[in-house]
C-alpha positions as CSV (number, residue, x, y, z in Angstrom):
1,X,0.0,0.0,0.0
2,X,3.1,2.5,0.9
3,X,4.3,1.7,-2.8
4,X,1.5,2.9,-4.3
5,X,0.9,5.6,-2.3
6,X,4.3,7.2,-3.2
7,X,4.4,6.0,-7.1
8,X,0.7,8.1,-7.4
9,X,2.4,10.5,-5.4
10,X,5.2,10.8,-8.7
11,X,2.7,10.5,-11.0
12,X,0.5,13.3,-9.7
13,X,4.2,15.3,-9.3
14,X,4.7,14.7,-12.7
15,X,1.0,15.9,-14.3
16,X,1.2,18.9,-12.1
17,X,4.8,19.9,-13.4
18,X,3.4,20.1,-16.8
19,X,3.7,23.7,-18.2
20,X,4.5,26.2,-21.2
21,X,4.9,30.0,-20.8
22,X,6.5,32.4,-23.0
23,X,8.4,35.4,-21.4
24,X,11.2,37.7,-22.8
25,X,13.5,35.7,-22.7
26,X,12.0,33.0,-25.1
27,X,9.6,29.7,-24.7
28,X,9.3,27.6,-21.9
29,X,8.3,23.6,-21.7
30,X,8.1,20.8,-19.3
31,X,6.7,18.2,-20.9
32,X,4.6,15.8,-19.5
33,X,6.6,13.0,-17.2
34,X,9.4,15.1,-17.4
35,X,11.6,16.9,-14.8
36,X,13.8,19.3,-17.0
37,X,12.7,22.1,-18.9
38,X,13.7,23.1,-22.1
39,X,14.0,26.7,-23.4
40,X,14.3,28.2,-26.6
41,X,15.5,31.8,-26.6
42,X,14.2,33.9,-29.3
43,X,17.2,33.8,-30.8
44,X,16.8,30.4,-31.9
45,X,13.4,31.3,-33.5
46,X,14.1,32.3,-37.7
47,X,10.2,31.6,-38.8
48,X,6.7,31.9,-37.2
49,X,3.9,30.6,-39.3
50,X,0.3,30.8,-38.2
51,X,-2.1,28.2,-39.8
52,X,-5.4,29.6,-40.9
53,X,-8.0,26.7,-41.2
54,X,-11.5,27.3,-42.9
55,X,-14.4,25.9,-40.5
56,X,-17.8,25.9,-41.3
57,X,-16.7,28.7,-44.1
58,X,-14.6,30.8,-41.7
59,X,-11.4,31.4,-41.5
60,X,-9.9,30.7,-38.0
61,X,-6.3,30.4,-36.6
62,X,-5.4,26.8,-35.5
63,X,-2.1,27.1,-34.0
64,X,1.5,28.9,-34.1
65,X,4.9,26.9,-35.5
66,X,8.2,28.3,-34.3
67,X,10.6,27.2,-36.7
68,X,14.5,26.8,-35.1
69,X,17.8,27.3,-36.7
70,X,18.3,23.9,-36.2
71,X,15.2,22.9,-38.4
72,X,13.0,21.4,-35.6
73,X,9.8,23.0,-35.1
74,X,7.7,23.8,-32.2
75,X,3.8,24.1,-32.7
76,X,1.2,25.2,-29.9
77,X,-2.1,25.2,-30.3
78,X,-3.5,28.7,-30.5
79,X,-6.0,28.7,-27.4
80,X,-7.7,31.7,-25.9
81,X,-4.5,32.2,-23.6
82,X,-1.9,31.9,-26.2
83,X,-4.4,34.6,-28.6
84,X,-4.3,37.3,-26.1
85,X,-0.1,36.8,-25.9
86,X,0.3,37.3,-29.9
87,X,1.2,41.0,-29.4
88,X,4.0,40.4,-26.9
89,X,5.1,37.0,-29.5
90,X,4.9,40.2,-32.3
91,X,6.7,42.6,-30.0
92,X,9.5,40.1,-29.4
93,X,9.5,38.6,-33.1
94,X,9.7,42.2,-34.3
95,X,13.0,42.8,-31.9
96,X,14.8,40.0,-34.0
97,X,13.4,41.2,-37.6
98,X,10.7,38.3,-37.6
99,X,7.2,38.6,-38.2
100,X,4.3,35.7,-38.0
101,X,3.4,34.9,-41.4
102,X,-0.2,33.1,-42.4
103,X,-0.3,29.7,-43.8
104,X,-3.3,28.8,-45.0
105,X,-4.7,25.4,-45.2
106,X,-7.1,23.5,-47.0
107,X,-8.5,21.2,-44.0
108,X,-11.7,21.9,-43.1
């Protein structure tokens, strides 16, 4: 009974230290079941696309993809709280010559 007590105590460690948050000095993750967060600094950043999906006949944003030097890619769902950040993402994009561009896509 101990044993399980303290493995549901890691698990529940491990949901709760799930997060993302984007300050000035770049992106922010811990991912799920994990214990070190990774950062990527703006500086990292040299494309931001937003994808505009047509639903029901209107065009909507769907989510942001941060494109790295390296070639990896980092896409976040474009929820209510990320919306209300895209002028600070602007503000700090704009600070490194970048700009989010619109991809459009044909999913409906």
């Amino acid at each position: 009974m101990g044993t399980s007590f303290v493995i549901a105590g890691a698990l529940i460690f491990l949901c709760i230290n799930n997060y993302q948050y984007i300050d000035a000095k770049g992106i922010h993750m811990n991912l799920f079941f994990s214990l070190q967060e990774d950062h990527t600094s703006w500086e990292d950043i040299v494309k931001v696309e937003q994808t505009i999906v047509k639903k029901n006949g209107v065009s909507l944003p769907d989510k942001l993809i941060f494109t790295l030097k390296d070639g990896s890619t980092i896409e976040q769902p474009l929820t209510d709280k990320l919306s209300s950040t895209k002028q600070f993402i602007n503000q700090e994009l704009s600070n490194y010559g970048l700009t989010i561009e619109n991809k459009y896509s044909e999913n409906e």
